[in-house]
C-alpha positions as CSV (number, residue, x, y, z in Angstrom):
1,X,-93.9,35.7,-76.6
2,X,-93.7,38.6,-73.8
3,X,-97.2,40.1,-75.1
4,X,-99.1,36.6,-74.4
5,X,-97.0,36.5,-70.9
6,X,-99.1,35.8,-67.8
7,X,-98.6,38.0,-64.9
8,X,-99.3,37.2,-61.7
9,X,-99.9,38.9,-58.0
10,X,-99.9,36.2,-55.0
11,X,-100.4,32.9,-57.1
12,X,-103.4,35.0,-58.6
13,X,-103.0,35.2,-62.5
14,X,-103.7,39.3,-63.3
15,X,-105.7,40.1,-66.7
16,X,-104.9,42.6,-68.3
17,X,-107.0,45.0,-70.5
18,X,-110.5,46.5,-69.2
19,X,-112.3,44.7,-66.6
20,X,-115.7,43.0,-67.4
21,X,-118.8,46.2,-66.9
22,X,-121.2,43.6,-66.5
23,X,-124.9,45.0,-66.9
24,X,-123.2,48.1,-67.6
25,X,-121.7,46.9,-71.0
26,X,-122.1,48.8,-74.0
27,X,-123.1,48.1,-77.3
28,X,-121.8,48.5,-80.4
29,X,-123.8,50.1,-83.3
30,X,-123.3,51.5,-86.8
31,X,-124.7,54.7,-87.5
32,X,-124.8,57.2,-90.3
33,X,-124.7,60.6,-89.5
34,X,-124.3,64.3,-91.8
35,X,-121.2,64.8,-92.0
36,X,-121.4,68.1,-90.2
37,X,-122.9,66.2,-87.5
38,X,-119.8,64.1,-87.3
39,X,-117.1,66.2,-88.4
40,X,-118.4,68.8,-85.2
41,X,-118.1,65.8,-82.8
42,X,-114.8,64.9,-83.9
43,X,-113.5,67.9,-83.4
44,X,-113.8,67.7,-79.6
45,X,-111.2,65.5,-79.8
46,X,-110.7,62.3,-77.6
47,X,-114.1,61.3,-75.8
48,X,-116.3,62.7,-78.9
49,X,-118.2,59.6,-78.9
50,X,-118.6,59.7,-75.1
51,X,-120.5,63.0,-75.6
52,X,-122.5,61.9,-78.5
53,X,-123.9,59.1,-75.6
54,X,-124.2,61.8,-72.9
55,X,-126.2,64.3,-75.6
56,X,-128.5,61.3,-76.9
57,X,-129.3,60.6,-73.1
58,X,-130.3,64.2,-72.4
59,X,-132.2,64.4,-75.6
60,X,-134.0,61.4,-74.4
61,X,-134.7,62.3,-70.9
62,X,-132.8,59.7,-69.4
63,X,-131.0,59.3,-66.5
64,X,-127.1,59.4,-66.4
65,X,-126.1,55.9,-65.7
């Protein structure tokens, strides 16, 4: 009952969680990688699959968003 609590600020009702990124939203995707690849990644610990997006965007020449 306390998790599905509403909270509010001012009459306002607050959500909780991650705001909305709008055109900045990213997608999800399945994809199957050597598992040296992946292991290697992992091992960089929280935010490996940040910098597998940041290495993809300098392999493809594009700019950082």
């Amino acid at each position: 009952m306390v998790a599905r609590a509403e909270i509010s600020e001012g009459g306002k009702i607050i959500r909780r969680g991650r705001p909305p990124l709008g055109d900045k939203a990213k997608g999800v995707v399945t994809m199957r990688l050597d598992a040296d690849v992946l292991e290697s990644y992992r091992a960089l610990g929280p935010g490996w699959q940040t910098q597998i997006n940041a290495d993809l965007r300098r392999a493809r020449k594009l700019k950082k968003a």
